[in-house]
C-alpha positions, 0 to 999 in steps of 0.5 A, a space after each residue: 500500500 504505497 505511502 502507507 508502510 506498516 510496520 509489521 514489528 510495531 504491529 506484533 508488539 501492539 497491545 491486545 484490548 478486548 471487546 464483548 470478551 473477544 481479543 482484539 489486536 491494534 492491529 487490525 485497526 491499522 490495517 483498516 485505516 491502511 486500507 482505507 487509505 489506499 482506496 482514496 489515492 489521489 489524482 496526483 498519487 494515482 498519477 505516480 502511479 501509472 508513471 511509475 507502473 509503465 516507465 519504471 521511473 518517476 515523472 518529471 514535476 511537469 509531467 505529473 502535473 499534467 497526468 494529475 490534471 488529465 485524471 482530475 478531468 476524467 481522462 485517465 488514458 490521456 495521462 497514461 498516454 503521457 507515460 508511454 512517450 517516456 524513453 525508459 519504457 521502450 529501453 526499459 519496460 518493453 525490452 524486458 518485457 520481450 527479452 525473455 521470449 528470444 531465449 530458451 532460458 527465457 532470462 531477461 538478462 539478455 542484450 538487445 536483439 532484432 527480435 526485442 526491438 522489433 516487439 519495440 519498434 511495433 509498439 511504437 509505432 502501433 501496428 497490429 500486433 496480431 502481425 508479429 508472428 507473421 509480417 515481412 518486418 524487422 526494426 534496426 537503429 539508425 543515426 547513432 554514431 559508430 554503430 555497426 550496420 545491421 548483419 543477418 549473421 551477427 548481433 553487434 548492430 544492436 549490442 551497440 545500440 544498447 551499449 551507445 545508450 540508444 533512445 530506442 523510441 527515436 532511433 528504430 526504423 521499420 524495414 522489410 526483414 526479407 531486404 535485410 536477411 535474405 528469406 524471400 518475402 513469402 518466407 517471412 514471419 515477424 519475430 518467427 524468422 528473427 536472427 534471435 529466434 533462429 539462433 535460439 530455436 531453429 537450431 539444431 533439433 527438430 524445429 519442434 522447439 520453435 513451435 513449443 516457445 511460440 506457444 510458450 511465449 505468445 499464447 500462454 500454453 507449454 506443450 503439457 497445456 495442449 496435450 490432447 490424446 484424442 487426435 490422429 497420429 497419422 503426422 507424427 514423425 518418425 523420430 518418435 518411439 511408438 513404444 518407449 522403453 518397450 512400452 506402447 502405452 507411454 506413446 499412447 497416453 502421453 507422447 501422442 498428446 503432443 505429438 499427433 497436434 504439434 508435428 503437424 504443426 512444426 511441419 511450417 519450420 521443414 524449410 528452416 534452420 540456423 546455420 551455426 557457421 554462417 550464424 544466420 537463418 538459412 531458408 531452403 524453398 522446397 527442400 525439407 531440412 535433413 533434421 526433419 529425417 533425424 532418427 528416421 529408424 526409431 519408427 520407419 512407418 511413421 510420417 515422412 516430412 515432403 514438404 512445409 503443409 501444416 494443418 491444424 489439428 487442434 481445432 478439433 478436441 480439447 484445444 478448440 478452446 484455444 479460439 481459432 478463428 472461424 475465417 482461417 482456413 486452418 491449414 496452408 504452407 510454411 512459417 507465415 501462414 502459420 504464424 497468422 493462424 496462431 495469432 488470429 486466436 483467441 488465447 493469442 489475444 488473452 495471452 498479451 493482456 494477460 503478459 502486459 497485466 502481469 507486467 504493469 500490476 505487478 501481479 498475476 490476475 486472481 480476481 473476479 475484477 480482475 479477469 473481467 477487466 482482462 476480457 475488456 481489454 482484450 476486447 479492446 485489443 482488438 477492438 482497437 487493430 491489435 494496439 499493444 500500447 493501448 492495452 499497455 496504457 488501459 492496464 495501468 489505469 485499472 491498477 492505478 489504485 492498487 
């Protein structure tokens, strides 16, 4: 309760009166008066409030002054709008927000990467966010001196930005990813196809990875959360044991689960991988991958990968809960497609609401309250063409109070 510290020492040592016979402690009446305290924050404190939740720093005396003024007038969005032109929340808030989906440990204590100042840059500039798993698009710097240019094969250009001290909310650029790092413009699919992405989840492997963090990162679901055994394995890959430790049954309740949605799934990835040498993703039109074929002999009658088709198979079962969109035809070709049809669910929409809340408030939704203000914002979201800056802005107003 900020501006209202209680000493929990003070209040284990209060004195104890009684009531009607009943033990009562001090204790309780600070807590009430505590309480009460905090629910008639002022316009000014409500203002430091949202400041502080969305920049990470305190306004300038200026700037407060406006925010208090536009809550007075009962305009807390525009004073939540104010906020969002602060630099810390491009350099601070947002690159922690999207440090961790760039990386398997998911740590925040990454540098500064294309896929990071993407999720920026599209802030920013509000576009669609239901775009960033799937667009031709990739934020650089521009105008800081003695910067190295961008290079598909190193991350030095944004390393330098972070080390130079870059403002990140004047100095990134929208470019087209495909005239940068090579992938045709078909091929390309937002931070999907970063060099970030591709370092940390089109190496090596199976390519399963870049599916499973996708899930993990943009629509709140690991692959335990998803399993459903229920549909066909007809897609599942050869690599897969049909009888772990000569057991059928592990394959049939567990490994299924997963398998038999997300290897049709992964299939979009058959025509990607990050080359280590070269550092930089390699892009190969109609030529599987050969670490699609890895452990081929674990099961010789399983599913041999042809091409990049993917199909949906969870949009039947358990995870047609998930929201697909009705339009979408549920199946296509290769990463771009596929990122548009996890973005166009519902649990996409959820997911980021969910992300900002937890990173605004400070705390996960627990409520009544609280969720249904998630699914107003999420309305809003997309409502409003996917704006993450206004979902960003709407959540530190709910929590103003808090």
């Amino acid at each position: 309760m900020s501006g209202h510290r209680i000493d929990h020492l003070a209040i284990a040592a209060a004195p104890r009166v009684r009531r009607g016979g009943a033990p009562v402690t001090v204790a309780v009446a600070l807590l009430a008066v505590a309480a009460s305290a905090s629910l008639v924050a002022g316009p000014r404190e409500q203002a430091k409030r949202i400041h502080d939740r969305i920049a990470g720093v305190p306004p300038s005396a200026q700037v407060l002054g406006q925010m208090e003024a536009d809550i007075v007038a009962g305009r807390p969005l525009d004073a939540a709008n104010r906020a969002l032109q602060a630099s810390s929340f491009y350099n601070v808030t947002l690159k922690n927000f999207a440090a961790p989906w760039t990386n398997r440990e998911q740590s925040v204590f990454v540098p500064l990467n294309d896929y990071t100042a993407t999720v920026i840059g599209m802030v920013r500039d509000d576009e669609p966010f239901n775009t960033v798993l799937s667009a031709d698009v990739l934020y650089t710097g521009q105008g800081v001196a003695g910067v190295a240019p961008y290079s598909p094969s190193s991350n030095d250009h944004y390393e330098q930005l972070e080390q130079r001290g870059a403002d990140l909310r004047t100095v990134l650029v929208k470019q087209q990813q495909s005239s940068l790092n090579g992938l045709p413009a078909a091929a390309t699919a937002g931070v999907v196809t970063s060099r970030a992405a591709s370092q940390a989840f089109f190496v090596a492997g199976t390519n399963r990875a870049m599916l499973r963090f996708t899930l993990m990162n943009h629509m709140c679901r690991d692959l335990e959360q998803v399993m459903d055994t229920t549909r066909p394995p007809d897609r599942i890959r050869q690599d897969v044991s049909r009888s772990p430790g000569g057991d059928a049954r592990v394959f049939l309740n567990n490994c299924v689960g997963c398998h038999s949605g997300m290897d049709p799934l992964a299939q979009a990835y058959a025509y990607y991988h990050y080359d280590e040498q070269q550092a930089r993703v390699v892009y190969t039109a109609g030529q599987v991958q050969p670490k699609y074929f890895n452990n081929a002999d674990n099961f010789k009658p399983g599913f041999v990968t042809k091409d990049d088709r993917w199909d949906n198979y969870w949009r039947r079962g358990n995870n047609q809960l998930l929201g697909w969109d009705s339009a979408s035809p549920g199946g296509g070709n290769g990463a771009k497609s596929l990122g548009q049809e996890l973005a166009g669910s519902d649990a996409f929409a959820q997911c980021q609401v969910e992300k900002v809340f937890r990173a605004v408030c400070f705390r996960t939704p627990g409520s009544a309250a609280d969720r249904a203000r998630i699914q107003t914002i999420k309305g809003a979201f997309r409502a409003s063409n996917y704006s993450l800056r206004r979902v960003f802005a709407e959540t530190a107003v709910y929590c103003m109070g808090d």
